[in-house]
KOLLUM-347766 format. One record per residue: x, y, z of N, C-alpha, C, O in turn; residue number from 0. Coordinates in steps of 0.02 Angstrom, whole numbers, padded with zeros to 5 digits, m for minus. Each point is the difference from the previous one (the first is absolute). Example, Ala and Ser with C-alpha at 12.3 -4.5 7.8 and 13.67 -1.06 7.14 Angstrom:
// residues 2
<n_x->00660; n_y->m00284; n_z->00390; ca_x->m00045; ca_y->00059; ca_z->00000; c_x->00045; c_y->00060; c_z->00000; o_x->00052; o_y->m00001; o_z->00033; n->0>
<n_x->m00070; n_y->00054; n_z->m00069; ca_x->00042; ca_y->00059; ca_z->00003; c_x->m00039; c_y->00055; c_z->00037; o_x->00025; o_y->00055; o_z->00008; n->1>
***
This chain:
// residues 139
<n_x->00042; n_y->m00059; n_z->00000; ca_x->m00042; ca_y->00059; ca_z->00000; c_x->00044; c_y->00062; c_z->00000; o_x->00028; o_y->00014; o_z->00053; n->0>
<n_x->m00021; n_y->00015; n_z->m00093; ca_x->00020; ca_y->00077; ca_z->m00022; c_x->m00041; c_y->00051; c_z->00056; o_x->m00059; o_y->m00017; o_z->00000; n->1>
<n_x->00068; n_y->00055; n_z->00034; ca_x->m00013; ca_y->00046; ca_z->00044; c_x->00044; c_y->00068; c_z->00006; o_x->00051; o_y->00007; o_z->00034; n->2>
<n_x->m00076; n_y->00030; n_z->m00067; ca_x->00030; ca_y->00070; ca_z->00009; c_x->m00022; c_y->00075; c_z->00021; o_x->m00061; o_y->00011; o_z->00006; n->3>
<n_x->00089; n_y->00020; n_z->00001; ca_x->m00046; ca_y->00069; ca_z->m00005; c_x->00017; c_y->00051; c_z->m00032; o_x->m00012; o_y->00055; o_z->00025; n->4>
<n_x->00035; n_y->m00059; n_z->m00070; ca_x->m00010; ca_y->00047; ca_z->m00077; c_x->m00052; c_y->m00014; c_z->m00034; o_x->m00006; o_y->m00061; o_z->m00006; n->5>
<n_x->m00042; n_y->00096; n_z->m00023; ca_x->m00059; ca_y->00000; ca_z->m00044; c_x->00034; c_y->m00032; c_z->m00066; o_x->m00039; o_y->m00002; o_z->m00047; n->6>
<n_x->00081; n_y->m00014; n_z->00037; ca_x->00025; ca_y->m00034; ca_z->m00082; c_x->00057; c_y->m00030; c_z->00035; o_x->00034; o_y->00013; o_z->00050; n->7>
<n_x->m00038; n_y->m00064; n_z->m00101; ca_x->00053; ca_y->m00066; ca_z->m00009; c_x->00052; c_y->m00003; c_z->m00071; o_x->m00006; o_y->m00041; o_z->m00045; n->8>
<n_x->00053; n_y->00093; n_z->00047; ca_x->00059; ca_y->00010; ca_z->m00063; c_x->m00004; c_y->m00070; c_z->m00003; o_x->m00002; o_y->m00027; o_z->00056; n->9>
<n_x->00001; n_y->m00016; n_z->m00110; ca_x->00017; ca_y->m00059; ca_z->m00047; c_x->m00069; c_y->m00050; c_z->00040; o_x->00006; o_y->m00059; o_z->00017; n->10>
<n_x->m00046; n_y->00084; n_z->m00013; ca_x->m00034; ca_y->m00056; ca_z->00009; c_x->m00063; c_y->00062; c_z->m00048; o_x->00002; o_y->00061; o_z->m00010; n->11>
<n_x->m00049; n_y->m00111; n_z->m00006; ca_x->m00086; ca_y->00003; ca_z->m00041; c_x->m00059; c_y->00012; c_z->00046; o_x->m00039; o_y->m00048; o_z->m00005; n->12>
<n_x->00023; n_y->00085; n_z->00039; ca_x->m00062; ca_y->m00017; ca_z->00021; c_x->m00050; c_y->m00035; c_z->m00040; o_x->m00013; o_y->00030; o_z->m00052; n->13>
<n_x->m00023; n_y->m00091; n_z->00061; ca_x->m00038; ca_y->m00019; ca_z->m00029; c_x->m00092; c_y->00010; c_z->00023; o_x->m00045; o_y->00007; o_z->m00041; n->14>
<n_x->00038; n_y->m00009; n_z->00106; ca_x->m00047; ca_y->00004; ca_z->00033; c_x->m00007; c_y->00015; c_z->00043; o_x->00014; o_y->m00034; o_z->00050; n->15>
<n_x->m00047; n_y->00105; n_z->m00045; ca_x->m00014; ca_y->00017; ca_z->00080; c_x->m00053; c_y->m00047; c_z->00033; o_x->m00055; o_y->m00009; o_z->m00027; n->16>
<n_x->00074; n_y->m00019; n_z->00084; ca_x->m00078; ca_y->m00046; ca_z->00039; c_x->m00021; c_y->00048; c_z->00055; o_x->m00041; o_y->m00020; o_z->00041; n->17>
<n_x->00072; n_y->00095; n_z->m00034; ca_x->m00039; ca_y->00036; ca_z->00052; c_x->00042; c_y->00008; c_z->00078; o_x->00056; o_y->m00024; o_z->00006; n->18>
<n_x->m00090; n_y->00060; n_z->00047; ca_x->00035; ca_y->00012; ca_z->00065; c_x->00004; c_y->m00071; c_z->00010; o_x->m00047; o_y->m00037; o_z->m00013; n->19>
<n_x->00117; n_y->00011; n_z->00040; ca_x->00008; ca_y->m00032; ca_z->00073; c_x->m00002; c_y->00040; c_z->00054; o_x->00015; o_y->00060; o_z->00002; n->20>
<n_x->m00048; n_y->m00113; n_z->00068; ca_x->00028; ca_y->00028; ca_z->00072; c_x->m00006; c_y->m00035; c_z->00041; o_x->m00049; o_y->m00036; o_z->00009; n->21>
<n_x->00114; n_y->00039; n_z->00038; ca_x->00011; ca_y->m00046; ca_z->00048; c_x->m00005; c_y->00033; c_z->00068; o_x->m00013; o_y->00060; o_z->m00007; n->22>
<n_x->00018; n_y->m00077; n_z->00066; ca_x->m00012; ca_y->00033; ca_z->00060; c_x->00008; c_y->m00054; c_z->00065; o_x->m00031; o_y->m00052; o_z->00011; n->23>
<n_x->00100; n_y->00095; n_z->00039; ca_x->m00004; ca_y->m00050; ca_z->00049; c_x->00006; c_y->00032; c_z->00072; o_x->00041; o_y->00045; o_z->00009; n->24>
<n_x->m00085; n_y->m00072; n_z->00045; ca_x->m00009; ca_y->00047; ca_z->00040; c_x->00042; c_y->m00023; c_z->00074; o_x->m00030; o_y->m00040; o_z->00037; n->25>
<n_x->00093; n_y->00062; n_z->m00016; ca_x->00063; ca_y->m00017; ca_z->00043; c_x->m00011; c_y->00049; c_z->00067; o_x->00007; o_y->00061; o_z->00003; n->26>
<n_x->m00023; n_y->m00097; n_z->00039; ca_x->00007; ca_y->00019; ca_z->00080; c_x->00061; c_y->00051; c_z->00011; o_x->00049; o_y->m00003; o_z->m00038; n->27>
<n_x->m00052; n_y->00050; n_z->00091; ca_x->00048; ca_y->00044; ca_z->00000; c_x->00008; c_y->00006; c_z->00087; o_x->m00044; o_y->00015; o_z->00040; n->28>
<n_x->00120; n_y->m00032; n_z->m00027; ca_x->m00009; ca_y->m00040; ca_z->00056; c_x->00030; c_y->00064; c_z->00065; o_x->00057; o_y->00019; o_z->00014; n->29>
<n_x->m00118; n_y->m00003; n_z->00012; ca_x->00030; ca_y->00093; ca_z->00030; c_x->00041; c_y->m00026; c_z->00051; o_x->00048; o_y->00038; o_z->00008; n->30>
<n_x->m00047; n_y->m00082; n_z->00027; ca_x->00082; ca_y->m00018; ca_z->00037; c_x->00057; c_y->00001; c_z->m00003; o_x->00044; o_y->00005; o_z->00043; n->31>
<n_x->m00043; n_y->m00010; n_z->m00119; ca_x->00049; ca_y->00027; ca_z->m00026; c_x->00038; c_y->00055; c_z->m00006; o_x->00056; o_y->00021; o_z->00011; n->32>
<n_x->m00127; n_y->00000; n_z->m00042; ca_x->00024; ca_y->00071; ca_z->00001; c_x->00015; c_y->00036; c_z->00044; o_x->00049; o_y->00037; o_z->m00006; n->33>
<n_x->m00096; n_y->m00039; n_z->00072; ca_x->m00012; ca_y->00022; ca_z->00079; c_x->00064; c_y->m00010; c_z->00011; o_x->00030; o_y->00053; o_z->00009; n->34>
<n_x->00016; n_y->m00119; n_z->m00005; ca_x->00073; ca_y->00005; ca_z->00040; c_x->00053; c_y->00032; c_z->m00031; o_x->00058; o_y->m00008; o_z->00019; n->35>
<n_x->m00081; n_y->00063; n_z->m00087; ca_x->00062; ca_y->00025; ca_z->m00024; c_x->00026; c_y->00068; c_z->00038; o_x->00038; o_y->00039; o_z->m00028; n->36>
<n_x->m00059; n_y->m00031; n_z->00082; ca_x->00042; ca_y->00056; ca_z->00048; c_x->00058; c_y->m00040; c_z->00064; o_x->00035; o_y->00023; o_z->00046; n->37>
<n_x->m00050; n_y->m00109; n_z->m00076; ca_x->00046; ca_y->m00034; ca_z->00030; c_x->00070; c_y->00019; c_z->m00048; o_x->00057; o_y->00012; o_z->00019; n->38>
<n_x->m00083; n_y->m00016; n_z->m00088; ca_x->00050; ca_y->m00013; ca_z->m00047; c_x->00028; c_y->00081; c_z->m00028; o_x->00027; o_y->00011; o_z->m00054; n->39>
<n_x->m00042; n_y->00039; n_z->00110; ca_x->00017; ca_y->00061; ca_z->m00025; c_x->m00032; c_y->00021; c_z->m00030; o_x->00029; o_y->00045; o_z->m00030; n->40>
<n_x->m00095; n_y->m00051; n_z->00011; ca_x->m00049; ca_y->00028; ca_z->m00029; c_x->00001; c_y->m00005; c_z->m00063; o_x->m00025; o_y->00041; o_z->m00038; n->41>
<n_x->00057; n_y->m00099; n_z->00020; ca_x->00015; ca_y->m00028; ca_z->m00064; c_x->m00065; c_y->m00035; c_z->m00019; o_x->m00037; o_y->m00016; o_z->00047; n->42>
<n_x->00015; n_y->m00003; n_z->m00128; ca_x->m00063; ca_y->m00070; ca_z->00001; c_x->00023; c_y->m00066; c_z->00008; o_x->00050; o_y->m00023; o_z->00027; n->43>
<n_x->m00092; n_y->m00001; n_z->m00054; ca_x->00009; ca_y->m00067; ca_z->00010; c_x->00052; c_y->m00035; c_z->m00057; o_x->m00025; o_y->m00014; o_z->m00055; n->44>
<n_x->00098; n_y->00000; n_z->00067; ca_x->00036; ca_y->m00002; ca_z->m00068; c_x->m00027; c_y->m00070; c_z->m00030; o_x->00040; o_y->m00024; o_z->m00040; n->45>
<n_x->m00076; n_y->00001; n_z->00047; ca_x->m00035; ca_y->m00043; ca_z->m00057; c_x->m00069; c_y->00002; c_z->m00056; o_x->m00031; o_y->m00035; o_z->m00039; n->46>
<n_x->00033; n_y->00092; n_z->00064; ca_x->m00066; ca_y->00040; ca_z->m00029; c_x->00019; c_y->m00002; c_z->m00094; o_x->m00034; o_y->m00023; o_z->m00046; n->47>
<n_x->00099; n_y->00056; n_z->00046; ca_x->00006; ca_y->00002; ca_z->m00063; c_x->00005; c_y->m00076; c_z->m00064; o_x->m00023; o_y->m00001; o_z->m00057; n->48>
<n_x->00067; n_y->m00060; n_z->00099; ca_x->m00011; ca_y->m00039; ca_z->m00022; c_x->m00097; c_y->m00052; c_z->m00016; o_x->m00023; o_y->m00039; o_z->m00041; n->49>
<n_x->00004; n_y->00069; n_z->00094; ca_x->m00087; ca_y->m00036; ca_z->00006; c_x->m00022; c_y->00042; c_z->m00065; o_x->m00033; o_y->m00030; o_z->m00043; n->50>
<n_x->00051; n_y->00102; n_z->00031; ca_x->m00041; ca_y->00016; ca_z->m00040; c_x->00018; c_y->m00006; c_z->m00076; o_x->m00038; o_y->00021; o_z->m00044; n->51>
<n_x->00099; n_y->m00054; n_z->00031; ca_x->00025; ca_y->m00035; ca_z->m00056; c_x->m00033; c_y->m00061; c_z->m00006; o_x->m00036; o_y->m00011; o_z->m00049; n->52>
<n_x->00042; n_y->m00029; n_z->00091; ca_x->m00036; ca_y->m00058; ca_z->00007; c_x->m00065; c_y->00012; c_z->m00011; o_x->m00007; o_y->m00041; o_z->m00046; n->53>
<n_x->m00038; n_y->00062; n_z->00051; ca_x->m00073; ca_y->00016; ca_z->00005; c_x->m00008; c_y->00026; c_z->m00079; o_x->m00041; o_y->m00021; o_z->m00040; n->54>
<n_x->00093; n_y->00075; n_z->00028; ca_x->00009; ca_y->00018; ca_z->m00090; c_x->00008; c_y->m00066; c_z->m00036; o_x->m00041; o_y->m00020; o_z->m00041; n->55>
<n_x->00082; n_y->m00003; n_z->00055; ca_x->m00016; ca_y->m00085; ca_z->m00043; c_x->m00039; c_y->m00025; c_z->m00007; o_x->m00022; o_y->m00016; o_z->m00055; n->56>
<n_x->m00008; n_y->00001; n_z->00124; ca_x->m00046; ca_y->m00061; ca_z->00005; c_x->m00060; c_y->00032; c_z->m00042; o_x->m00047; o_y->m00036; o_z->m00015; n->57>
<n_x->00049; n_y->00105; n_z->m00004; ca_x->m00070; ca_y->00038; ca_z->00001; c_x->00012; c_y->m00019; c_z->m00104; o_x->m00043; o_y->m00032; o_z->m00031; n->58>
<n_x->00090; n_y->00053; n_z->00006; ca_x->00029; ca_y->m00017; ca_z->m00058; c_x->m00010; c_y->m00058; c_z->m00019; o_x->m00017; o_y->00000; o_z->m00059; n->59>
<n_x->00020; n_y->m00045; n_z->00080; ca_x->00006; ca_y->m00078; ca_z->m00014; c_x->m00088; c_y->m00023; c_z->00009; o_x->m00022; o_y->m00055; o_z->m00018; n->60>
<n_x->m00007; n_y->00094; n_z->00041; ca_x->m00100; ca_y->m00025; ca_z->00001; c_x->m00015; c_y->00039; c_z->m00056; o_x->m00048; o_y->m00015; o_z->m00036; n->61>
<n_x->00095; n_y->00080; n_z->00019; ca_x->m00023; ca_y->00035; ca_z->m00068; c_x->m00001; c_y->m00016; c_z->m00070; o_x->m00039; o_y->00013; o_z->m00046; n->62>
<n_x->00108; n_y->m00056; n_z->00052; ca_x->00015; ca_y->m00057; ca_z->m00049; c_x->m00082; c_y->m00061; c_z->00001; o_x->m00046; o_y->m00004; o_z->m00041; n->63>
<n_x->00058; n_y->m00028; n_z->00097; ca_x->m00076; ca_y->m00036; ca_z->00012; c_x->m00061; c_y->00009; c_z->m00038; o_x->m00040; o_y->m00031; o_z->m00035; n->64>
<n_x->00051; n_y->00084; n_z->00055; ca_x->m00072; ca_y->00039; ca_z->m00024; c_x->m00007; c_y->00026; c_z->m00068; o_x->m00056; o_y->00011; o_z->m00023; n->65>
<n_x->00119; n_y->00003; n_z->m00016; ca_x->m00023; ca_y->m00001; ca_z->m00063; c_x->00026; c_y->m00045; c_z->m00040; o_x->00009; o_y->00018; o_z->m00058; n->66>
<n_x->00009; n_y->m00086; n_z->00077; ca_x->00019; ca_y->m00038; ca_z->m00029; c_x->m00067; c_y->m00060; c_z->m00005; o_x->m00002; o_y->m00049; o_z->m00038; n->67>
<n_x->m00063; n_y->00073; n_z->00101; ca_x->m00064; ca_y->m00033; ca_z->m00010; c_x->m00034; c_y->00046; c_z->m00058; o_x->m00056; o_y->m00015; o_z->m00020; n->68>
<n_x->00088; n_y->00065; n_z->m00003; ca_x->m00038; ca_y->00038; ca_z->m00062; c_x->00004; c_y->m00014; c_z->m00047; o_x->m00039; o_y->00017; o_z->m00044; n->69>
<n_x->00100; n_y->m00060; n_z->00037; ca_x->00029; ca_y->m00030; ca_z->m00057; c_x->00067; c_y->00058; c_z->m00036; o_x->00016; o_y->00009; o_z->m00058; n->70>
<n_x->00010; n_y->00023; n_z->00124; ca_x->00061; ca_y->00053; ca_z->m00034; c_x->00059; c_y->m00048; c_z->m00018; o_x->m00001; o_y->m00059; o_z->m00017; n->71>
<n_x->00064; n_y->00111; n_z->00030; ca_x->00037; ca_y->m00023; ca_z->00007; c_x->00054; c_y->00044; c_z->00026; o_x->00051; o_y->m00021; o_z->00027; n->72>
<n_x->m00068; n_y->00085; n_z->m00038; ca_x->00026; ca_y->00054; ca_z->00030; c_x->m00045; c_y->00073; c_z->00035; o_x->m00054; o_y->00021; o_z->m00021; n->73>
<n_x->00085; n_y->00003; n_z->00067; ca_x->m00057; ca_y->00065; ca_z->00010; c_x->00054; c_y->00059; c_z->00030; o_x->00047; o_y->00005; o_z->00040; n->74>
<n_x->m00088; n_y->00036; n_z->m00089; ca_x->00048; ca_y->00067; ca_z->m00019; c_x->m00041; c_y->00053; c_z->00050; o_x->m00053; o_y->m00017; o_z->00025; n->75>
<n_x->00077; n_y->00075; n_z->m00013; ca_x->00001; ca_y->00046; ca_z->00048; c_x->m00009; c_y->m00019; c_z->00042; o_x->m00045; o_y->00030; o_z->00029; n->76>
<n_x->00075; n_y->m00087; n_z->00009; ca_x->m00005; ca_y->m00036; ca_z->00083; c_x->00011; c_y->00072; c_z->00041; o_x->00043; o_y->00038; o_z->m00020; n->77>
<n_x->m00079; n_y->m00023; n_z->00071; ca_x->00014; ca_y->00064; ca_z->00063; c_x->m00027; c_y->m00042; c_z->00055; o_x->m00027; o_y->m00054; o_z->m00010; n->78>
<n_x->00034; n_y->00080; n_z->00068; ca_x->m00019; ca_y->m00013; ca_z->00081; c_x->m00047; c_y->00025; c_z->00025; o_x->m00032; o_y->00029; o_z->m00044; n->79>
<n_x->00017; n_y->m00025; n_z->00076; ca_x->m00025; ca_y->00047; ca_z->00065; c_x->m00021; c_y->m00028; c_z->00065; o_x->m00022; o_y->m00056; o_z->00014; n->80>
<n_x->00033; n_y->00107; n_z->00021; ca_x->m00004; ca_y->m00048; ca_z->00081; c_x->m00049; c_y->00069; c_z->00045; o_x->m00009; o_y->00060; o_z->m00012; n->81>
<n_x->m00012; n_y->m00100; n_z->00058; ca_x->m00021; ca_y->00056; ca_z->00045; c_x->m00013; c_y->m00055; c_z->00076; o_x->00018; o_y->m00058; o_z->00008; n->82>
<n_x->m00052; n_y->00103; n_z->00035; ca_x->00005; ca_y->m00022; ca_z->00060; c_x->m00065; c_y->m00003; c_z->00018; o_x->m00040; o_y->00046; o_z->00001; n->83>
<n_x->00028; n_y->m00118; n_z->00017; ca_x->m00078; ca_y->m00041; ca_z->00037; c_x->m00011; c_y->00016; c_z->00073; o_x->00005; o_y->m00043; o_z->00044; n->84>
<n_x->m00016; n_y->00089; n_z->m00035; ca_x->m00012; ca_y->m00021; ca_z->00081; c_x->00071; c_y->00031; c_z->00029; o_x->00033; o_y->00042; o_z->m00032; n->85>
<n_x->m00017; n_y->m00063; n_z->00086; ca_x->00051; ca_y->00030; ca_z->00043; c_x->00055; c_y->m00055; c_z->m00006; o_x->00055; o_y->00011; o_z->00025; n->86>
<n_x->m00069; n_y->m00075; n_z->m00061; ca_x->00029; ca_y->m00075; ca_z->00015; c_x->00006; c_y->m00031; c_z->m00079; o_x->00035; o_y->m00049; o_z->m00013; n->87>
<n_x->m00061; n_y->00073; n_z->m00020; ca_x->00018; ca_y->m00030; ca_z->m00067; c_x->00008; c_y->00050; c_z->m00050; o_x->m00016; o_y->00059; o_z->00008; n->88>
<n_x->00050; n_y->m00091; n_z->m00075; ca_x->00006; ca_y->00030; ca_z->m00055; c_x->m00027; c_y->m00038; c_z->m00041; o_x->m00011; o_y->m00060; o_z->00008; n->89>
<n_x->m00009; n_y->00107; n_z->m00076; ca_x->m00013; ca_y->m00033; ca_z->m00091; c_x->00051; c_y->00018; c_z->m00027; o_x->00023; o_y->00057; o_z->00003; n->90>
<n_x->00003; n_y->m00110; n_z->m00034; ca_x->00047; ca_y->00012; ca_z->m00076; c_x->m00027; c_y->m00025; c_z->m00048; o_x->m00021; o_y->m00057; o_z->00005; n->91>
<n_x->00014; n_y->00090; n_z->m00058; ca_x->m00031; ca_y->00000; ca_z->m00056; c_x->00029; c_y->00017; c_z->m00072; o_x->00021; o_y->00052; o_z->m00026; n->92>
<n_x->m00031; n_y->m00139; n_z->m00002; ca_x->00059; ca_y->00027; ca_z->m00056; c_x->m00047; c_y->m00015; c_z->m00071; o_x->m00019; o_y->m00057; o_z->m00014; n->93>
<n_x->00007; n_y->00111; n_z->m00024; ca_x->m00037; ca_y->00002; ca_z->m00087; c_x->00042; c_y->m00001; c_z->m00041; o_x->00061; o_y->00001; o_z->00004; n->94>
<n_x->m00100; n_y->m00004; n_z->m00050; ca_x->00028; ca_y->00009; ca_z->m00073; c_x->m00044; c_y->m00036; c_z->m00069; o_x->m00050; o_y->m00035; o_z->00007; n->95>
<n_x->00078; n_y->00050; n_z->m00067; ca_x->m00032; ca_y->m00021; ca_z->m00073; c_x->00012; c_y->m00085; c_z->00000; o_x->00051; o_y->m00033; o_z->00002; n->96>
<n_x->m00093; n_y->00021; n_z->m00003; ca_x->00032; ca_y->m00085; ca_z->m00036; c_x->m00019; c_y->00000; c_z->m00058; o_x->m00049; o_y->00022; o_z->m00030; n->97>
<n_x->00121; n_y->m00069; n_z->00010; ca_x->m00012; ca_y->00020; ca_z->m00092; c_x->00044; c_y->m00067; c_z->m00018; o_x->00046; o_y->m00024; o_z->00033; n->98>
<n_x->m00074; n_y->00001; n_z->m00097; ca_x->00048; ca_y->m00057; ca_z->m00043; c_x->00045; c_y->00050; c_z->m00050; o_x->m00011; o_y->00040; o_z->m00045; n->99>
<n_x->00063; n_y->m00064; n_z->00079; ca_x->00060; ca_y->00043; ca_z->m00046; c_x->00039; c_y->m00063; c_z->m00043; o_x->m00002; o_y->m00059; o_z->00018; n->100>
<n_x->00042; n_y->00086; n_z->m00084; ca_x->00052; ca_y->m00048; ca_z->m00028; c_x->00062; c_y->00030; c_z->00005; o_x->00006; o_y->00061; o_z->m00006; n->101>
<n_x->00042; n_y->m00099; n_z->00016; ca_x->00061; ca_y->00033; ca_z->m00027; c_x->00025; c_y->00002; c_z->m00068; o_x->m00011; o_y->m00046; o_z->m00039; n->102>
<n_x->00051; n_y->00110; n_z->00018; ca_x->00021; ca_y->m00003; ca_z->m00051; c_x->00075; c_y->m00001; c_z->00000; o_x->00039; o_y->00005; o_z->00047; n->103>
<n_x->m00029; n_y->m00011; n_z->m00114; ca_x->00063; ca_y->m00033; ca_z->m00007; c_x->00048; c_y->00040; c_z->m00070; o_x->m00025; o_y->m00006; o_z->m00055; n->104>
<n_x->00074; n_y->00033; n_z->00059; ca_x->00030; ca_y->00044; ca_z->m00090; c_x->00024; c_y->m00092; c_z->00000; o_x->00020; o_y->m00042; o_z->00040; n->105>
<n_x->m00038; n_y->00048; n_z->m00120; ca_x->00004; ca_y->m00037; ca_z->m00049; c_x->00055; c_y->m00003; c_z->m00014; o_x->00019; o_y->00051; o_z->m00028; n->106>
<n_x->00043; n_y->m00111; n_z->00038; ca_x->00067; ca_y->00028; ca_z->m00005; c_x->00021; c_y->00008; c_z->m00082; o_x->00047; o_y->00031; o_z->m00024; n->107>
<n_x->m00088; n_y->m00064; n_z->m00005; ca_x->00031; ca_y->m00018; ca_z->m00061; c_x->m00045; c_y->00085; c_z->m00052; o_x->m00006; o_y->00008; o_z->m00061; n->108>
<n_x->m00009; n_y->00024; n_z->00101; ca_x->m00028; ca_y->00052; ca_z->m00055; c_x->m00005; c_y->00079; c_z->00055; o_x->m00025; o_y->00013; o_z->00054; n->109>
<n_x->00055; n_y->00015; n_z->m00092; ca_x->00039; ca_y->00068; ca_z->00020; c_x->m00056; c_y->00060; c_z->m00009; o_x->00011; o_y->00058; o_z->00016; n->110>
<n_x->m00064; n_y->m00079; n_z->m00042; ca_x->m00063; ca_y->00059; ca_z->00017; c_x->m00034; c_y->00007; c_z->00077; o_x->m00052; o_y->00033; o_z->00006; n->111>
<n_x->00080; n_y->m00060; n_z->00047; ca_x->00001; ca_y->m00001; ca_z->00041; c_x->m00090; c_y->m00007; c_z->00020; o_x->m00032; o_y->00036; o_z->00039; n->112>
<n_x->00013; n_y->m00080; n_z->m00069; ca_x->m00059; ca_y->m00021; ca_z->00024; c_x->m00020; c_y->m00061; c_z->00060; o_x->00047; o_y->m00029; o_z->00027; n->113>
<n_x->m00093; n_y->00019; n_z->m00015; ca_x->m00003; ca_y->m00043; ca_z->00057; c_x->m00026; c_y->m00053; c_z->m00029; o_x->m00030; o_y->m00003; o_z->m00054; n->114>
<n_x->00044; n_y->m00047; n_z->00099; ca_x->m00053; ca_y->m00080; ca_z->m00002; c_x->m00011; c_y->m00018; c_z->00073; o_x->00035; o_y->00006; o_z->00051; n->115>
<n_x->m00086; n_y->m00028; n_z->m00063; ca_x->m00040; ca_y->m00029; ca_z->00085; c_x->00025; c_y->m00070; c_z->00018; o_x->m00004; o_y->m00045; o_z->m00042; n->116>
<n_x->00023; n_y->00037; n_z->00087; ca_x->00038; ca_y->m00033; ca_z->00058; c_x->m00049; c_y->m00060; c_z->m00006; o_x->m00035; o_y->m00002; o_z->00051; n->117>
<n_x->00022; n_y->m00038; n_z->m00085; ca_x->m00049; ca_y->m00065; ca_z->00002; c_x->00011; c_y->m00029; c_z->00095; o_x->m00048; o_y->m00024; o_z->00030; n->118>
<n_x->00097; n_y->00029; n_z->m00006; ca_x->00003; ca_y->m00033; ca_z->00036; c_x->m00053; c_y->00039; c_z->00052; o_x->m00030; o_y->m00036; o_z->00039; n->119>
<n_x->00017; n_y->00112; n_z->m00038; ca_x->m00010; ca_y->00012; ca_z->00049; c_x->m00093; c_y->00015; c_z->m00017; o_x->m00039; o_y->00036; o_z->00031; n->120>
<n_x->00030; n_y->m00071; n_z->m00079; ca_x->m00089; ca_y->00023; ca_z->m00018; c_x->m00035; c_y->m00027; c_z->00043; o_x->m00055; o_y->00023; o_z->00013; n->121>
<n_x->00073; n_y->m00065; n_z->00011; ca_x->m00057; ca_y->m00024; ca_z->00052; c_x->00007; c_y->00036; c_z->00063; o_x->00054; o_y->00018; o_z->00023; n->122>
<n_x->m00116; n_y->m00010; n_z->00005; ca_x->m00018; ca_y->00028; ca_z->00086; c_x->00051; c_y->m00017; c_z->00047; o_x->00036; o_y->00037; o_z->00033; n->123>
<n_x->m00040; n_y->m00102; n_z->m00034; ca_x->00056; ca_y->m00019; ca_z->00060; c_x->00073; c_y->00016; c_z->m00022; o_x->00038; o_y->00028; o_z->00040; n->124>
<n_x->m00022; n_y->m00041; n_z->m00090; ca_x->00071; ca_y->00031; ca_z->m00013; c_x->00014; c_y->00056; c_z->00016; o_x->m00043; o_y->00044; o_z->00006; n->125>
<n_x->00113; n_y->m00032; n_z->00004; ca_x->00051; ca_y->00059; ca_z->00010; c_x->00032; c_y->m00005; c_z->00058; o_x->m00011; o_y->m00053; o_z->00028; n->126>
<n_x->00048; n_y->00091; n_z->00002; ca_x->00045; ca_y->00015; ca_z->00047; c_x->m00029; c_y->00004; c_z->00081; o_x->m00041; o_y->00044; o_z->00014; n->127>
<n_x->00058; n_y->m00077; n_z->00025; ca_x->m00029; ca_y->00013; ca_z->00071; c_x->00043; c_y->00059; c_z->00013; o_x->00059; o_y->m00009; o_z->00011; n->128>
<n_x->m00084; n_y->00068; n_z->m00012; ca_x->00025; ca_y->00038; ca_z->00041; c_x->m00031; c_y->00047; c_z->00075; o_x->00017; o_y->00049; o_z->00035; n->129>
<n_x->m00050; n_y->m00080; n_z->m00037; ca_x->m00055; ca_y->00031; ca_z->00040; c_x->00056; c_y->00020; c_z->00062; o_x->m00001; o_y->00057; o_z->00024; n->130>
<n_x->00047; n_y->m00106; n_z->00000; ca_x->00030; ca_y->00041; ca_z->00055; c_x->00026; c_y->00051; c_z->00007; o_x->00005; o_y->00033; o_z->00052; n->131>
<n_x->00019; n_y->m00017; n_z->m00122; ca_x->00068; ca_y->00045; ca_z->m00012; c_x->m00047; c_y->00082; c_z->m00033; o_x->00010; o_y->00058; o_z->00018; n->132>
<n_x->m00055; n_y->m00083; n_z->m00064; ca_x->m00025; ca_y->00057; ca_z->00002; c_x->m00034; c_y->00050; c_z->00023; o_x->m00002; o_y->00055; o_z->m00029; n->133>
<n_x->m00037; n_y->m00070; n_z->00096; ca_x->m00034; ca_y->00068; ca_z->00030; c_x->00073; c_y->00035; c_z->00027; o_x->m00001; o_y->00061; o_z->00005; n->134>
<n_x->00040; n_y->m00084; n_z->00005; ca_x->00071; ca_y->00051; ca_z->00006; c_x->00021; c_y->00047; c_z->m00042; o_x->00025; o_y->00052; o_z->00022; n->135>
<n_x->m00032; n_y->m00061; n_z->m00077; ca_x->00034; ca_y->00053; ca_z->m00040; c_x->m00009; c_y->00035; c_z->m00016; o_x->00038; o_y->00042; o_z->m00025; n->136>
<n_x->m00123; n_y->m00042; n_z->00036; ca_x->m00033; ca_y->00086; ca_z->m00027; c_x->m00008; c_y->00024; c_z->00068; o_x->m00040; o_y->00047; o_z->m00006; n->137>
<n_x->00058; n_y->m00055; n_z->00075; ca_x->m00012; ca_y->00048; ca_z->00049; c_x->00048; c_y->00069; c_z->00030; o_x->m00022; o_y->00036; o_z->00045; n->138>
***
């Protein structure tokens, strides 16, 4: 599953938009934590930052899920958003386009620099798992 967040895919085809994905996961927020950071100098909680990487994944990887029951194979303008439930929990919330994309390919043997479509990657399930690596790179 292709997952990015640029509105276009340089060398790949959009073939089909299938519409919004959205995923959503709702993570306890543990104020003890937070409460003992005048132990720690009034520092937070230094694991905060890794949970909320973790939680960015896991949230990425149901987005994939979810438009891969649409029949995608990729979904373009992936964004977040989070807010706060209550005094004790959070939403993370991750959208985007799901769409059947192809890859293309320059034709080595012909110098008009035209494309040909990636047979390998026409089907839905094909292409690249990147789902981990990409909600990183557009933030």
């Amino acid at each position: 599953m292709l997952i990015v967040t640029t509105n276009d895919l340089p060398g790949y085809e959009i073939r089909i938009v299938l519409g919004e994905v959205v995923t959503s996961v709702v993570r306890s927020i543990n104020p003890f934590k937070e409460g003992v950071k005048a132990l720690r100098g009034g520092k937070s909680d230094p694991g905060g930052p890794a949970s909320l990487t973790k939680y960015r994944t896991e949230i990425i990887g149901k987005l994939g899920d979810a438009a891969k029951k649409k029949g995608a194979n990729a979904v373009i303008g992936m964004r977040f958003d989070t807010r706060q439930v209550g005094s004790t929990h959070m939403e993370l919330c991750a959208y985007g386009t799901a769409a059947v994309v192809l890859q293309l390919r320059p034709d080595a043997g012909d110098d008009s620099k035209q494309f040909k479509v990636d047979a390998s990657h026409s089907d839905a399930s094909a292409g690249n798992d990147t789902s981990g690596s990409a909600g990183s790179g557009g933030r």
